[in-house]
PAMI-219041 format. One record per residue (C-alpha): residue number from 0; chain; residue in one letter; y, z, x. Coordinates in steps of 0.25 Angstrom, whole numbers, plus 2048, in hexadecimal, padded with zeros to 3 digits. Layout:
<rec><i>NUM</i><ch>A</ch><aa>a</aa><Y>Y</Y><Z>Z</Z><X>X</X></rec>
...
//
This chain:
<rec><i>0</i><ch>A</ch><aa>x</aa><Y>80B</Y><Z>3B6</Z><X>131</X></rec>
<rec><i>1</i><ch>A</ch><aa>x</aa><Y>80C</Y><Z>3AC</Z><X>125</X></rec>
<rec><i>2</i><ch>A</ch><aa>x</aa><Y>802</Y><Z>3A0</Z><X>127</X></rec>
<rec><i>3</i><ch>A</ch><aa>x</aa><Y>80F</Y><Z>398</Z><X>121</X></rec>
<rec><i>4</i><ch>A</ch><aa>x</aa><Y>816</Y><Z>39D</Z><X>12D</X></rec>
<rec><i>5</i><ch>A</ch><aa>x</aa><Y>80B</Y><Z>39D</Z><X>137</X></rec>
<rec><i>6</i><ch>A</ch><aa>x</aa><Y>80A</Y><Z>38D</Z><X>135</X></rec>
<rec><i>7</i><ch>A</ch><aa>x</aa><Y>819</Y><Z>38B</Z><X>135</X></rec>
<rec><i>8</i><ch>A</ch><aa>x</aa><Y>819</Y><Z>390</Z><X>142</X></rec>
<rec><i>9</i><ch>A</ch><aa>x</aa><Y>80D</Y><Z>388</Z><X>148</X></rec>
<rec><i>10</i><ch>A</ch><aa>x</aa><Y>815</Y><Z>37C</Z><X>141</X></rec>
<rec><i>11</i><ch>A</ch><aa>x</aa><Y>821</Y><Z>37E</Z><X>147</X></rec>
<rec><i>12</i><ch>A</ch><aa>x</aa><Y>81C</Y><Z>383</Z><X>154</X></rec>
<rec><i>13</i><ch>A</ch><aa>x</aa><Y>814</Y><Z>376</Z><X>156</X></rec>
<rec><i>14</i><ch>A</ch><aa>x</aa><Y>822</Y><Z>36E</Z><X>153</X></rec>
<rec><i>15</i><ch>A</ch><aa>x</aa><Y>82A</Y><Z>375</Z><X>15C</X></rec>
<rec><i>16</i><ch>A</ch><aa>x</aa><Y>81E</Y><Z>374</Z><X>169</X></rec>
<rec><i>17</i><ch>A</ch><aa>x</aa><Y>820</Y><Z>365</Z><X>166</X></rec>
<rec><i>18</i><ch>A</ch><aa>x</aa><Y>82D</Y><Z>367</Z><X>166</X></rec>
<rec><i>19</i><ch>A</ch><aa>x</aa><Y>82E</Y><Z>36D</Z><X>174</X></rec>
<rec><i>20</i><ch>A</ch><aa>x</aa><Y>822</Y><Z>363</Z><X>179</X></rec>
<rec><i>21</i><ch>A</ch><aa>x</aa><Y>82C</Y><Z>357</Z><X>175</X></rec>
<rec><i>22</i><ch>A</ch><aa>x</aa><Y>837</Y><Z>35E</Z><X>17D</X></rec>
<rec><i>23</i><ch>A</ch><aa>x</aa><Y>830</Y><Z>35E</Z><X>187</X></rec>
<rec><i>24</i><ch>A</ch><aa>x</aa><Y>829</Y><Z>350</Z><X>187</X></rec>
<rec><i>25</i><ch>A</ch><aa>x</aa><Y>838</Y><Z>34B</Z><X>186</X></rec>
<rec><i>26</i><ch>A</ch><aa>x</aa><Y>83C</Y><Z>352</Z><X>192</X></rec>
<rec><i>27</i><ch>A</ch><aa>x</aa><Y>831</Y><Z>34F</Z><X>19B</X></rec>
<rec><i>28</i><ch>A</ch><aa>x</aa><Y>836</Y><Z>340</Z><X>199</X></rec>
<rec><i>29</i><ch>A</ch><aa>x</aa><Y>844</Y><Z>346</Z><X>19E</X></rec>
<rec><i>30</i><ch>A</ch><aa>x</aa><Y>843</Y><Z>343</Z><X>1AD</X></rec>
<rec><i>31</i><ch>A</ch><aa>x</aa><Y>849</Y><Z>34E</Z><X>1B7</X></rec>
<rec><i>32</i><ch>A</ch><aa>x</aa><Y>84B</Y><Z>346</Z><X>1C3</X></rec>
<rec><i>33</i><ch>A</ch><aa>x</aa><Y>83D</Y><Z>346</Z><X>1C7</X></rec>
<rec><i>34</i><ch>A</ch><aa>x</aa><Y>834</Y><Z>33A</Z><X>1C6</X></rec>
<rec><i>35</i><ch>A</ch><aa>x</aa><Y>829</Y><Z>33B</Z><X>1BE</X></rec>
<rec><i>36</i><ch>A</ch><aa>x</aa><Y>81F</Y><Z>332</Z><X>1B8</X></rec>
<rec><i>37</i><ch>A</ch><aa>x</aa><Y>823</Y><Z>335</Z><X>1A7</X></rec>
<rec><i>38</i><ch>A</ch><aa>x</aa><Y>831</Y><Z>330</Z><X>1AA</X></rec>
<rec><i>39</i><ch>A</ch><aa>x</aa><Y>82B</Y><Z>321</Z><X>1A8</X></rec>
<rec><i>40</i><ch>A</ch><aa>x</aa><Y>825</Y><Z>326</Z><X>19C</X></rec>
<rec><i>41</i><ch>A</ch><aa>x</aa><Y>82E</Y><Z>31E</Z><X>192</X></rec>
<rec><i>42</i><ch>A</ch><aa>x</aa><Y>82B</Y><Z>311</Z><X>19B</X></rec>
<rec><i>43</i><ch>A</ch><aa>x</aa><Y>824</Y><Z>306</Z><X>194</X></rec>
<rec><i>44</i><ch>A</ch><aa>x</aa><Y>81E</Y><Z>2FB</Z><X>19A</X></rec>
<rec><i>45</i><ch>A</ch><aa>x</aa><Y>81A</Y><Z>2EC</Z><X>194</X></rec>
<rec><i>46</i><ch>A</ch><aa>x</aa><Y>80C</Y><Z>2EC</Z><X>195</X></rec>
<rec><i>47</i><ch>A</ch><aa>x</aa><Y>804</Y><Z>2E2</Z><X>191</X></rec>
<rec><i>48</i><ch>A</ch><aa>x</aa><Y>80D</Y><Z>2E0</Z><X>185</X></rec>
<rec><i>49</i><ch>A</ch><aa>x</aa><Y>80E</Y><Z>2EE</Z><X>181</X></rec>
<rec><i>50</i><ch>A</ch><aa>x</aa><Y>818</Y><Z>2F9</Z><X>186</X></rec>
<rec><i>51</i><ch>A</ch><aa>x</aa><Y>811</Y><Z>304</Z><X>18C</X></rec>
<rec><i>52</i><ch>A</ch><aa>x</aa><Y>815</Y><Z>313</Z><X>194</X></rec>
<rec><i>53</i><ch>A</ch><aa>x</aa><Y>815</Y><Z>30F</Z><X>1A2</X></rec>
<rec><i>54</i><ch>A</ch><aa>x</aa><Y>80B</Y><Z>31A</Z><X>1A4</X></rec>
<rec><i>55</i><ch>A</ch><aa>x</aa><Y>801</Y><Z>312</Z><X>19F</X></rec>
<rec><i>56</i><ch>A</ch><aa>x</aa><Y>803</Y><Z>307</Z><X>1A9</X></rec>
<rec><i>57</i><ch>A</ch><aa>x</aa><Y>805</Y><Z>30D</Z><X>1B5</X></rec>
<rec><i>58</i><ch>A</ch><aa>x</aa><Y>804</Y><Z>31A</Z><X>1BD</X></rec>
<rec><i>59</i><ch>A</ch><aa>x</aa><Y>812</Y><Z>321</Z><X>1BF</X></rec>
<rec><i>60</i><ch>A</ch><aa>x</aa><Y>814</Y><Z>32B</Z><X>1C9</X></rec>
<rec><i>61</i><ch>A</ch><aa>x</aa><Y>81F</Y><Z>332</Z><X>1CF</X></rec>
<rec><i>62</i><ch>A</ch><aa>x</aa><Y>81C</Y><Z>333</Z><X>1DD</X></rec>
<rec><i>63</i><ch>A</ch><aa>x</aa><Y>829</Y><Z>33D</Z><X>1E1</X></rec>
<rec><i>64</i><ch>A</ch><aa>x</aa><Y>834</Y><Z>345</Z><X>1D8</X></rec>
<rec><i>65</i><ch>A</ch><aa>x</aa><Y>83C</Y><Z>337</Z><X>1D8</X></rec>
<rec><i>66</i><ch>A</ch><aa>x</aa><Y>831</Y><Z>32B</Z><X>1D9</X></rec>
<rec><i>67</i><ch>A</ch><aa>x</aa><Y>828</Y><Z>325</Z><X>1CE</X></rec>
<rec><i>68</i><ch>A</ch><aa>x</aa><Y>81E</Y><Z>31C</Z><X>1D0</X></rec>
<rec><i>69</i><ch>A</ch><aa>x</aa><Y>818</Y><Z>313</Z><X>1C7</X></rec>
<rec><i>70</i><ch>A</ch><aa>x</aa><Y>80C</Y><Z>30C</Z><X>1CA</X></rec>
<rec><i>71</i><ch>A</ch><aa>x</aa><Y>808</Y><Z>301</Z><X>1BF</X></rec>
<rec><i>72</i><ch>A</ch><aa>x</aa><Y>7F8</Y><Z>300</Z><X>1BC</X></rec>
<rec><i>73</i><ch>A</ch><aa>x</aa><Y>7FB</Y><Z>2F0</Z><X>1BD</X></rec>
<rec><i>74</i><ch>A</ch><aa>x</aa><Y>805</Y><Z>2EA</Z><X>1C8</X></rec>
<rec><i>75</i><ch>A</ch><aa>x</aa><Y>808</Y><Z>2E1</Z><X>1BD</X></rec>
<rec><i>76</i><ch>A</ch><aa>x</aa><Y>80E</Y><Z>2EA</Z><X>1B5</X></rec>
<rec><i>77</i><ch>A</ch><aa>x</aa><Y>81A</Y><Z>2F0</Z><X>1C0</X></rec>
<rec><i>78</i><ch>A</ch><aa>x</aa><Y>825</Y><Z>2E7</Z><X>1BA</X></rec>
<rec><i>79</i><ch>A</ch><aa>x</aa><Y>824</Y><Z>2ED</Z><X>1AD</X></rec>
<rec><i>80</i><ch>A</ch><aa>x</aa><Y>823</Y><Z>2FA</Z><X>1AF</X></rec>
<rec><i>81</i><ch>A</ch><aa>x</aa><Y>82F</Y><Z>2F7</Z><X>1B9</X></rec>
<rec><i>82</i><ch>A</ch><aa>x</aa><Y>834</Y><Z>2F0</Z><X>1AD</X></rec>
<rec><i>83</i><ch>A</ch><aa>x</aa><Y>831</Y><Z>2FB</Z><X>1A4</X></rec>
<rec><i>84</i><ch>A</ch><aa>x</aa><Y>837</Y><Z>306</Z><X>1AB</X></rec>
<rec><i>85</i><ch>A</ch><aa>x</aa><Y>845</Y><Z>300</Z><X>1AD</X></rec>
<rec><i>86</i><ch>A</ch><aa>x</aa><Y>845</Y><Z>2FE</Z><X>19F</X></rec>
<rec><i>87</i><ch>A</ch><aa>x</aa><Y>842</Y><Z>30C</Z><X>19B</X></rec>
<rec><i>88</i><ch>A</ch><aa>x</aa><Y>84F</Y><Z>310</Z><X>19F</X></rec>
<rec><i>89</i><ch>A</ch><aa>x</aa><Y>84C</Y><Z>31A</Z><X>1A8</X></rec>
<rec><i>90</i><ch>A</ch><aa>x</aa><Y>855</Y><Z>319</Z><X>1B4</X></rec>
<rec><i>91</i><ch>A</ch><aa>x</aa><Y>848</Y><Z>314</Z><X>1BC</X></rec>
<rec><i>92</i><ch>A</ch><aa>x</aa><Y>847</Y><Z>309</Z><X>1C6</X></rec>
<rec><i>93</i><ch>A</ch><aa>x</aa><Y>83A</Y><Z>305</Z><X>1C8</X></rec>
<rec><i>94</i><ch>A</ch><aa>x</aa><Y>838</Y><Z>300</Z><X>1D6</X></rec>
<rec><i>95</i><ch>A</ch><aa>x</aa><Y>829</Y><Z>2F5</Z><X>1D7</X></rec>
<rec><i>96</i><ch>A</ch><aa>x</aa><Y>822</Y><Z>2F5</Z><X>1E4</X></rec>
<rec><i>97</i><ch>A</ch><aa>x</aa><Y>819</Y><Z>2EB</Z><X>1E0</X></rec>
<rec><i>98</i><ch>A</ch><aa>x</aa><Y>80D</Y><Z>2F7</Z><X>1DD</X></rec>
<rec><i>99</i><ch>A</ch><aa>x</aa><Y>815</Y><Z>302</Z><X>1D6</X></rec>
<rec><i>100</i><ch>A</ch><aa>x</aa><Y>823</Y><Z>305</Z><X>1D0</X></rec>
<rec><i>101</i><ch>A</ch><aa>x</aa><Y>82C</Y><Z>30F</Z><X>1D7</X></rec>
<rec><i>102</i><ch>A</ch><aa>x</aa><Y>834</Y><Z>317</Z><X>1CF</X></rec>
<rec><i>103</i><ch>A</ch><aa>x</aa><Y>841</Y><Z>321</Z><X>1D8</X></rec>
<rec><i>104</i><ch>A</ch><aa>x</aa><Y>846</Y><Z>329</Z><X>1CD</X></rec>
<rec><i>105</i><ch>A</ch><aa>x</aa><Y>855</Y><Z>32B</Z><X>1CE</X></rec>
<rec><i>106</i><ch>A</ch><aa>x</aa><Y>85B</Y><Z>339</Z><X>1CF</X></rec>
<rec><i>107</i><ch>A</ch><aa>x</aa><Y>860</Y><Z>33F</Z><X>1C4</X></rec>
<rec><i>108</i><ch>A</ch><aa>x</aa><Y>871</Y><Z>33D</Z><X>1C5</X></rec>
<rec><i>109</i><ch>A</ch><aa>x</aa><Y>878</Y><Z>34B</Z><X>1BE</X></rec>
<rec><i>110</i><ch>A</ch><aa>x</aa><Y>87B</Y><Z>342</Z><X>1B3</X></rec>
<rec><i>111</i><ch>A</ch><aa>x</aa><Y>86C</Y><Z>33D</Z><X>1AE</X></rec>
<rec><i>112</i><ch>A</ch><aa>x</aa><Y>867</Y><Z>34B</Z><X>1B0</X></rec>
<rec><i>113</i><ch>A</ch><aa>x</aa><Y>873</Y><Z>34F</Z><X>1A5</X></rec>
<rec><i>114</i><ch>A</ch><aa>x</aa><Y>86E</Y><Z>345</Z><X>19D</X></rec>
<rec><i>115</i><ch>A</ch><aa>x</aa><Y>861</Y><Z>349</Z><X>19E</X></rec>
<rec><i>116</i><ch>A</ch><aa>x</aa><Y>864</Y><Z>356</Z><X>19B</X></rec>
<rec><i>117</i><ch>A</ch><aa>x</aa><Y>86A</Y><Z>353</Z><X>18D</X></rec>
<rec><i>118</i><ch>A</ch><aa>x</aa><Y>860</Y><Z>34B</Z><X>189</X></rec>
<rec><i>119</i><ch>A</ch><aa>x</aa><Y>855</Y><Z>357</Z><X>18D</X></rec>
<rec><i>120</i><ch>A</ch><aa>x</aa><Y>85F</Y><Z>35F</Z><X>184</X></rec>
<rec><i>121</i><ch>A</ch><aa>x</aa><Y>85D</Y><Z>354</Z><X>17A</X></rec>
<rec><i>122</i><ch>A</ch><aa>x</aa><Y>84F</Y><Z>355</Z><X>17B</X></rec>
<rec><i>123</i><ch>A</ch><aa>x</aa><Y>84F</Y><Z>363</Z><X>178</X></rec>
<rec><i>124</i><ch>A</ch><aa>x</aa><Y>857</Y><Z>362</Z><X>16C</X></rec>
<rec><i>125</i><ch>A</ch><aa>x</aa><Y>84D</Y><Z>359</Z><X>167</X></rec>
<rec><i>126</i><ch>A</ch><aa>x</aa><Y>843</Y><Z>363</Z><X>16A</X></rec>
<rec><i>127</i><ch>A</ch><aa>x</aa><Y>84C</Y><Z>36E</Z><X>162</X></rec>
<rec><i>128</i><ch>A</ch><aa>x</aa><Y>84D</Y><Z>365</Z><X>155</X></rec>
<rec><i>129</i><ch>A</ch><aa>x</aa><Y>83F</Y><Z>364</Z><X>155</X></rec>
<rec><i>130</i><ch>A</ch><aa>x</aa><Y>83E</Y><Z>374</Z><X>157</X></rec>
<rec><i>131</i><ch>A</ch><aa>x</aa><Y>848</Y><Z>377</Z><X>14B</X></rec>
<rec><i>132</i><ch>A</ch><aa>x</aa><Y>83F</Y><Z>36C</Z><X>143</X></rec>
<rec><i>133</i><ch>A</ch><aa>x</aa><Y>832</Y><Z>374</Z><X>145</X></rec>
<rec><i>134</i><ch>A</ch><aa>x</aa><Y>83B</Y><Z>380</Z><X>141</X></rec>
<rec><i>135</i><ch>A</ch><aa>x</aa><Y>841</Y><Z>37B</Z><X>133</X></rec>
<rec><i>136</i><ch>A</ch><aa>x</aa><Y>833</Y><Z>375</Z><X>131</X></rec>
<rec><i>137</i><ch>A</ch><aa>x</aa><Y>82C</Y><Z>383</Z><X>131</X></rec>
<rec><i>138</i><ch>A</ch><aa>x</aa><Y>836</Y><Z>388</Z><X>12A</X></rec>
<rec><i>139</i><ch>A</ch><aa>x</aa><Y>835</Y><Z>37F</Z><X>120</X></rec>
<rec><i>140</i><ch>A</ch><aa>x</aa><Y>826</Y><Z>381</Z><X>11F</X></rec>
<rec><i>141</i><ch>A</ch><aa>x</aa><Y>829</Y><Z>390</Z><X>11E</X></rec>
<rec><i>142</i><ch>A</ch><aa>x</aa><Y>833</Y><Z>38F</Z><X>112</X></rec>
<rec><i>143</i><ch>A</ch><aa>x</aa><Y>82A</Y><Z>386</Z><X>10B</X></rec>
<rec><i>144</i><ch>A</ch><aa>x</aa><Y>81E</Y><Z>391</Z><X>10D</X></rec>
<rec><i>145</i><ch>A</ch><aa>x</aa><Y>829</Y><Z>39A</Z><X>109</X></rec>
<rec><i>146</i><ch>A</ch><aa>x</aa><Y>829</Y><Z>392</Z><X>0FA</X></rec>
<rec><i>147</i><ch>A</ch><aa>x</aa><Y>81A</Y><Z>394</Z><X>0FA</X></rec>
<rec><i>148</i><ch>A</ch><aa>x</aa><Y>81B</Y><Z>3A2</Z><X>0F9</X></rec>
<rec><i>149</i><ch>A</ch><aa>x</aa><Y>81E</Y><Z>3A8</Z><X>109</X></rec>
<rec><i>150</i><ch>A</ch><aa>x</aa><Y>825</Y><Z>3B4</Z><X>108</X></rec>
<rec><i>151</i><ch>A</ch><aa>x</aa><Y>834</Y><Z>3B5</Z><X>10D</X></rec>
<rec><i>152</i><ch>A</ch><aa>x</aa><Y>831</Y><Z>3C0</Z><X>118</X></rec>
<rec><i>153</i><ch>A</ch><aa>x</aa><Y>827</Y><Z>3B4</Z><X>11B</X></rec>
<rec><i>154</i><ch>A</ch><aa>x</aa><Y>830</Y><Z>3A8</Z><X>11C</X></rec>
<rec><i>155</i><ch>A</ch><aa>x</aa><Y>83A</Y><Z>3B0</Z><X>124</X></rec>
<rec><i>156</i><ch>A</ch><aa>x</aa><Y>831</Y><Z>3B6</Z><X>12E</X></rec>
<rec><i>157</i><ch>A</ch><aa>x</aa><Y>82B</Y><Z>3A7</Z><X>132</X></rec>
<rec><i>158</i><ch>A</ch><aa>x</aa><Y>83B</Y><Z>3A1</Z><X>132</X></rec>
<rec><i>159</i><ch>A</ch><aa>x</aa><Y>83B</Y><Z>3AA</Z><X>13C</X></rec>
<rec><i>160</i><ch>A</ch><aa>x</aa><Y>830</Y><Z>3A8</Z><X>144</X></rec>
<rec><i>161</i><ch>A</ch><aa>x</aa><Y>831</Y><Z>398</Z><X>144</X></rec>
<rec><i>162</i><ch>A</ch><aa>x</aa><Y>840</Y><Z>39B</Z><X>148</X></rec>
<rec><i>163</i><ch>A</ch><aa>x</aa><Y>83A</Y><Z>3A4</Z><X>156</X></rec>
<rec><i>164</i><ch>A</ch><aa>x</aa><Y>830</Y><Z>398</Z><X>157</X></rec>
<rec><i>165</i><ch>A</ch><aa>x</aa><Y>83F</Y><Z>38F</Z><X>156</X></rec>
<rec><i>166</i><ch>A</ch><aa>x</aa><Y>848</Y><Z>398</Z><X>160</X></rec>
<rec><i>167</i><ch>A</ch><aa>x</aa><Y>839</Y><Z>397</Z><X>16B</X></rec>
<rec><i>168</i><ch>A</ch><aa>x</aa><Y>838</Y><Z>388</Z><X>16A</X></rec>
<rec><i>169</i><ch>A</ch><aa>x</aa><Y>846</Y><Z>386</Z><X>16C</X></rec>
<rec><i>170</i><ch>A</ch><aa>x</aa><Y>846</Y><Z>390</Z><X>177</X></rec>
<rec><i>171</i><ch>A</ch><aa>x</aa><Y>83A</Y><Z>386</Z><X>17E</X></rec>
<rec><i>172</i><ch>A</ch><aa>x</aa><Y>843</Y><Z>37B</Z><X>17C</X></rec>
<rec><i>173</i><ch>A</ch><aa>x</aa><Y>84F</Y><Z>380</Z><X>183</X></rec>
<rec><i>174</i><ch>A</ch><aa>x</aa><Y>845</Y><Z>384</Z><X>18F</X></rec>
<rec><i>175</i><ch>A</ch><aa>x</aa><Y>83F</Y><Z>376</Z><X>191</X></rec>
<rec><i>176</i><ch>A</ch><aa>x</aa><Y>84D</Y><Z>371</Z><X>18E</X></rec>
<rec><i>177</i><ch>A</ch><aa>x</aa><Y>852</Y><Z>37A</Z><X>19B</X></rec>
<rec><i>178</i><ch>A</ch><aa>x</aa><Y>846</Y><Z>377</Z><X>1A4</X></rec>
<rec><i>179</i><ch>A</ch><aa>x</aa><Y>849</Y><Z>368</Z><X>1A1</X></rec>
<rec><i>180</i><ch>A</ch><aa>x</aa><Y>858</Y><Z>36B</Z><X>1A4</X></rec>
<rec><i>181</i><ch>A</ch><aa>x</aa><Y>856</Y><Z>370</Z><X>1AF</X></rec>
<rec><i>182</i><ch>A</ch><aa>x</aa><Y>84D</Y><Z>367</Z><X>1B5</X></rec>
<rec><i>183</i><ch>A</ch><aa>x</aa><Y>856</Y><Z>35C</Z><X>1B2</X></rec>
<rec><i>184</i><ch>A</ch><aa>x</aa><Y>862</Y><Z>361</Z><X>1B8</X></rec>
<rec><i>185</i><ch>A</ch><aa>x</aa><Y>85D</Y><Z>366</Z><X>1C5</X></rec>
<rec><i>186</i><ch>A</ch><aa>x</aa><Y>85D</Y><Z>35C</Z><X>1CF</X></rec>
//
């Protein structure tokens, strides 16, 4: 195989894993119902000054399927990491007990889990484009090696291959893009 196409490939394959790796990383943030500790990833809190993940202030834990726990390292700092999850607009109510915030996590009506839904399908639209990107970007690479003097048998035969490397990544997206569906929508 041409070293043109060899390294069009690689190129392109490394796109599309980031890709899918982005897809996923998005959809994890997409909660199914479940409680779990990355749902209060997009929580800042007002520390000392400075806006900073609540991780990296507390310990949150999800102590059963519809329960997080929150437990700040300073009892000072309870107020605003109350304060910080009500304003990240997460349909959380933070409950203090004077040690730790207690978080129930409301069921999932029929219509949130349709919203959710369209926006995984978003996400995986996103991830498509970037796909199709990683495609017209070997391709460009291959027509420009193409002007340096790759044969035509040559430039077809690696339009083909990065198109199979296309049609299996976007096959990988559909997959996570089910598994997440259906995780959403079953109760």
């Amino acid at each position: 195989m041409n070293e043109e196409i060899t390294m069009a490939l690689d190129d392109a394959k490394d796109k599309m894993d980031k890709a899918i790796g982005r897809l996923e990383g998005e959809l994890s943030k997409i909660r199914a119902g479940k409680a779990h500790p990355s749902m209060l990833e997009p929580v800042r809190v007002d520390y000392y000054g400075s806006m900073t993940p609540v991780s990296q202030v507390a310990n949150v834990n999800s102590t059963d399927a519809r329960t997080l726990v929150v437990q700040p390292w300073e009892k000072g700092m309870l107020d605003p990491i109350a304060t910080g999850i009500i304003n990240a607009n997460l349909g959380l109510n933070p409950m203090n007990n004077g040690e730790v915030l207690i978080i129930n996590v409301p069921p999932l009506t029929e219509e949130r889990r349709r919203e959710l839904s369209k926006r995984a399908r978003s996400e995986g639209e996103g991830a498509r484009v970037g796909i199709r990107n990683a495609r017209k970007d070997a391709n460009d690479y291959l027509k420009a090696a193409k002007d340096d003097g790759m044969s035509e048998d040559d430039l077809k035969k690696g339009e083909q291959m990065v198109q199979d490397l296309t049609n299996t990544y976007t096959t990988k997206v559909e997959d996570v893009l089910a598994a997440k569906e259906a995780d959403i929508m079953t109760i």
